[in-house]
C-alpha positions in Angstrom: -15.9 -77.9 49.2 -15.6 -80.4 51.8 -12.9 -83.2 51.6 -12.0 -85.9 54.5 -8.7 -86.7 52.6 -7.7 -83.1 51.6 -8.9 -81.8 55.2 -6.6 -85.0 56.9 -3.7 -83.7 54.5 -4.2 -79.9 54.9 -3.9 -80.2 58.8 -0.9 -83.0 58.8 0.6 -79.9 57.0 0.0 -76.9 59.2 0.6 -79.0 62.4 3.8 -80.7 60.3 5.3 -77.4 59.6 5.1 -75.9 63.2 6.2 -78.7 64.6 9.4 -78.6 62.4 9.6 -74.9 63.2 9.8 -76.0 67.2 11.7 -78.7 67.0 14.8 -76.5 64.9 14.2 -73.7 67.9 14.7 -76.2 70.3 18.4 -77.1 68.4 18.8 -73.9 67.7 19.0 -72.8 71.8 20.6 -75.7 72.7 23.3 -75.2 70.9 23.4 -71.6 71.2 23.0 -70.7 67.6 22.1 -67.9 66.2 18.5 -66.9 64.8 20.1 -66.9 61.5 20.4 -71.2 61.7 16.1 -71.4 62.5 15.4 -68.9 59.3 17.5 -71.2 57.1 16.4 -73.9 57.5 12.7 -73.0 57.7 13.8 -71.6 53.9 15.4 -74.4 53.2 13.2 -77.3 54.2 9.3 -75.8 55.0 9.1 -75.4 51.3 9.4 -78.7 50.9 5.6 -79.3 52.3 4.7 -77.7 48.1 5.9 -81.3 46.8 2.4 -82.6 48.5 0.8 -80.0 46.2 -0.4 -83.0 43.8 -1.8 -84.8 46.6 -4.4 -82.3 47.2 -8.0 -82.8 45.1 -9.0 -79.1 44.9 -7.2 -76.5 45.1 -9.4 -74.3 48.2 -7.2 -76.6 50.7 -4.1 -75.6 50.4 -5.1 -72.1 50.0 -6.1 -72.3 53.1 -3.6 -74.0 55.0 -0.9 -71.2 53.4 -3.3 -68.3 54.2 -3.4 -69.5 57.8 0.1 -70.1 57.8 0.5 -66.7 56.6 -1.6 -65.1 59.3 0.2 -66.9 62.3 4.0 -65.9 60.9 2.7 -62.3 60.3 1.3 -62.2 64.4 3.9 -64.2 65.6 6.6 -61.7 64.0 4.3 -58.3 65.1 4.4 -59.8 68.8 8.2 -59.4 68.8 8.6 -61.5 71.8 6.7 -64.4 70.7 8.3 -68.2 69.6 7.8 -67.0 66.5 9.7 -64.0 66.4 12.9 -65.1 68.2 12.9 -67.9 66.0 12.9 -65.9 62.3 13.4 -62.5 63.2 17.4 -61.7 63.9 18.6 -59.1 66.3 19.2 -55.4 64.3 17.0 -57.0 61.0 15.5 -54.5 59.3 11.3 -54.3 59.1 11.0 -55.2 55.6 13.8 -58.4 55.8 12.3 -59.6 59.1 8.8 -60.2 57.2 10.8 -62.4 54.6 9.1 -65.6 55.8 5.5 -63.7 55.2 6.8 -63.0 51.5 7.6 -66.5 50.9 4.4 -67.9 52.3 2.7 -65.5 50.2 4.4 -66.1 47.3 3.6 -69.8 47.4 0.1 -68.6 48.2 -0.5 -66.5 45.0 1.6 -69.2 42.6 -0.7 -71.7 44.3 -4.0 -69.4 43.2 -3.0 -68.8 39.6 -1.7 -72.4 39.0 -3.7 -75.6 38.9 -4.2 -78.8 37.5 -2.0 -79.5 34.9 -0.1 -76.1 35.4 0.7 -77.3 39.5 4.1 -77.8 38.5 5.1 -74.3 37.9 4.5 -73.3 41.4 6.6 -76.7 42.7 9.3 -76.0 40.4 9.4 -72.4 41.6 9.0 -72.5 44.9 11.4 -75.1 45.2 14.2 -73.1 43.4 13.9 -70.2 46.2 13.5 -72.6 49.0 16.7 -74.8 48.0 18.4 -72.3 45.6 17.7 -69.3 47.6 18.4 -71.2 50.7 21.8 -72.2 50.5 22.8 -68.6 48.4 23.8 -66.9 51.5 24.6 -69.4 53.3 27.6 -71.1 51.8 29.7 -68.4 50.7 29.7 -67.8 54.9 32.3 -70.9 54.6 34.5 -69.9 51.7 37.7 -68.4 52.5 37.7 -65.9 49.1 34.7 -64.7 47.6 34.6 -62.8 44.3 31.9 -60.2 45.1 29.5 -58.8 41.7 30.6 -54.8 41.6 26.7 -53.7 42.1 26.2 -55.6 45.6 27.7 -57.8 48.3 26.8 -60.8 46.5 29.0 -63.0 45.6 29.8 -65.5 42.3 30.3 -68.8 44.4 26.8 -67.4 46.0 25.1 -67.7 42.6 27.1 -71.1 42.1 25.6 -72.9 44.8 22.2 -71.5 44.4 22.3 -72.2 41.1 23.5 -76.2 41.8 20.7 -76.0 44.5 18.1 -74.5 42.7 18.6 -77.0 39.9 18.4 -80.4 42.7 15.2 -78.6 44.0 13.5 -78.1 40.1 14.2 -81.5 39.0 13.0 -83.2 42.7 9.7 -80.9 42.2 9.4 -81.6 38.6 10.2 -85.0 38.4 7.0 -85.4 41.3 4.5 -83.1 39.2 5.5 -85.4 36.2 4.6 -88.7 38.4 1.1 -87.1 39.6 -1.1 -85.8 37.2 0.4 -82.5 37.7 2.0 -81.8 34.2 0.4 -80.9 30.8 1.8 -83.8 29.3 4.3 -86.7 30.3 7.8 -85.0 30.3 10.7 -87.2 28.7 13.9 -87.3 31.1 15.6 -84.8 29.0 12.9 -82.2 29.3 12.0 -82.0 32.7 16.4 -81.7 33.3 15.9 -79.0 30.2 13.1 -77.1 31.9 14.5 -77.6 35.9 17.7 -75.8 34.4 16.2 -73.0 32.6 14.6 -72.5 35.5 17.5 -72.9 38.2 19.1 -70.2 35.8 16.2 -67.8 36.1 16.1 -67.7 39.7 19.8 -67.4 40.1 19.7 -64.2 37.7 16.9 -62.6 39.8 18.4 -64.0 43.4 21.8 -62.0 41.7 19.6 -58.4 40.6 17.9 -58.2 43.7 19.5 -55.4 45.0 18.9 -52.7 47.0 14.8 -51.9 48.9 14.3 -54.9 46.2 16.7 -57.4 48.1 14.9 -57.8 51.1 11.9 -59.0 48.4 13.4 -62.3 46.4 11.7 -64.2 48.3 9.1 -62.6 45.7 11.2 -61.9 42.8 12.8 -65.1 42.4 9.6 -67.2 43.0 7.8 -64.9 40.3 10.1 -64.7 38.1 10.8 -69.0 38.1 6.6 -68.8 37.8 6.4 -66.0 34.4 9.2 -67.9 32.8 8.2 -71.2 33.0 4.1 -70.3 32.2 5.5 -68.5 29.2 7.2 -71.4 28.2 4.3 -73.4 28.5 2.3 -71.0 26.4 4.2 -70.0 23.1 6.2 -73.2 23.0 
């Protein structure tokens, strides 16, 4: 269904987001950093472009932009040598971890299919707990002197901590949008959209925590979802 202002808005997006993606690179080599610094913060800030999620009038558009989006990561990463795969893949990663930025896309992708309207706020408020929670979840502890590890993995408590701290900025800055724009059930008092961001921060910490194992190199599915089936549920019998 053709739309000049969703159209305009769908490709500010796609050509927003690789332009981000080009211009950390370029810092990135400059400064001699490691791939690691590109992957984080494409985790940590191209899941931001979900907050324009309200802006859009039907839903087909940014479908599309995350299904092309999708597509170019997925070649990019299969060419090996290409900007996009010595940008997000890291030397020694493992198959299924170096697709992590295809799972995340996707993710956002299938919240984005099953969640409309008034329900758009569940896929902000989840996608923004693994791009800010998840984000910062590995990367902190990195920092920290003494970390207190959980006996089933190499994760760590201050780990959970600051994605949980995170996850919670990233739910209430998605939530308190969807509450601005149409994109709610109903007008959420103060007290319930902090109420529903933290239930939700909590969530996704507990999955980013139990994702362990093949299923580690998925939370960028696992947390998402799990944000998403809480929150809908919530919606539904309460």
């Amino acid at each position: 269904m053709w739309n000049f202002h969703d159209a305009c808005l769908a490709i500010a997006v796609i050509l927003g987001e690789v332009l981000f993606i080009y211009i950390v690179e370029i810092i990135r080599r400059k400064m001699n950093l490691p791939t690691s610094f590109t992957r984080r913060m494409i985790h940590f800030f191209a899941g931001d472009a979900v907050l324009l999620i309200p802006f859009f009038t039907y839903q087909i558009y940014p479908l599309i932009v995350l299904f092309l989006m999708a597509t170019l990561t997925t070649v990019g990463i299969m060419k090996k040598e290409g900007f996009f795969s010595t940008s997000m893949v890291e030397k020694g990663d493992v198959v299924l971890h170096a697709y992590g930025p295809v799972y995340y896309i996707i993710s956002v992708l299938i919240m984005t299919a099953l969640f409309w309207n008034e329900l758009r706020y569940i896929t902000m408020v989840a996608t923004m707990v693994m791009a800010w929670g998840d984000g910062v979840a590995s990367l902190i502890p990195k920092y920290l002197k003494k970390l207190h590890k959980y006996p089933w993995c190499d994760k760590s408590i201050e780990g959970s901590l600051s994605m949980l701290l995170f996850s919670l900025f990233g739910a209430l800055l998605a939530l308190s949008i969807a509450n601005s724009f149409n994109s709610t059930p109903k007008v959420f008092l103060p007290m319930e959209i902090l109420m529903i961001s933290l239930l939700a921060s909590i969530v996704g910490t507990v999955a980013e925590a139990i994702s362990m194992g093949a299923i580690r190199h998925f939370d960028n599915f696992s947390v998402p979802f799990s944000v998403a089936l809480v929150l809908y549920l919530l919606e539904k019998f309460f």
